[in-house]
N, C-alpha and C positions, 0 to 999 in steps of 0.2 A: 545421574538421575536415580541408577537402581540402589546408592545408598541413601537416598531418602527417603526411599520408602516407595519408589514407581517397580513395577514388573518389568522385567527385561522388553517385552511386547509392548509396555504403556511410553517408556521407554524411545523405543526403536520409531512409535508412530507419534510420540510429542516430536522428536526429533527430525520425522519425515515431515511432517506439517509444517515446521518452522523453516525447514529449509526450502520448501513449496514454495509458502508463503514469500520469504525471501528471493529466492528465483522470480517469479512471479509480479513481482513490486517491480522489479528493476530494470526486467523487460518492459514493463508500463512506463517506465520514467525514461529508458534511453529512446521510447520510441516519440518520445516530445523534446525531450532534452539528449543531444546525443553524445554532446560536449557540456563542461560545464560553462558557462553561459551563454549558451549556441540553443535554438528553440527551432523545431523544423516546419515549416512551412504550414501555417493551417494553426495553429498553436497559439499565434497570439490573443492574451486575453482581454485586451481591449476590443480589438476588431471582430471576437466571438463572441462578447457582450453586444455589440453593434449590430452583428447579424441576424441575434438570436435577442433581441428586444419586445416580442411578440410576443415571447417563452419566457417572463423572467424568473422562471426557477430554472430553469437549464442554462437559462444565459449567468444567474449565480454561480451554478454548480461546477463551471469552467474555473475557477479561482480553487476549490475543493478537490478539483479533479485532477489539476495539470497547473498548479503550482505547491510551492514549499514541502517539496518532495521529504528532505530531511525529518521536519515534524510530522509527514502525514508516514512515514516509513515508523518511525518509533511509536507514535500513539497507535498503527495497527499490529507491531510485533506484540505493545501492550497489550492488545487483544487479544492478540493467537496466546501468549502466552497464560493471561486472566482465563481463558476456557480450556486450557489445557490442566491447570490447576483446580477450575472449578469442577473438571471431569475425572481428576482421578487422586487432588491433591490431598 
């Protein structure tokens, strides 16, 4: 990073953010999915659209929240990584 032109410091906290970031997703994702196609109890998103049918924004937001981990991991590293660039690129 420090030869593109980041400071050793912009550097050291792009790169601590990313791995936060990372950390962070994966303990969300083992704590629903703990295997790969194993969901832990509470998790299912039919029966929490069913629940939460009262609420249908939050009974939506179970499909955004606690599935397709793989897309929703890459479009928020594209995040962290779009504001890391935008703060110091």
């Amino acid at each position: 990073m420090t030869e593109v032109g980041f400071t050793f410091a912009q550097a050291a906290r792009a790169g601590m953010t990313t791995n936060a970031y990372t950390i962070g997703f994966v303990i969300e994702e083992q704590g629903v999915v703990p295997l790969p196609g194993e969901r832990r109890e509470g998790y299912d998103l039919e029966e929490r659209a069913r629940l939460m049918a009262g609420f249908p924004l939050a009974a939506e937001a179970g499909r955004e929240l606690f599935d397709d981990y793989d897309q929703h991991f890459e479009e928020g590293l594209e995040i962290v990584i779009a504001g890391i660039g935008a703060r110091w690129g």
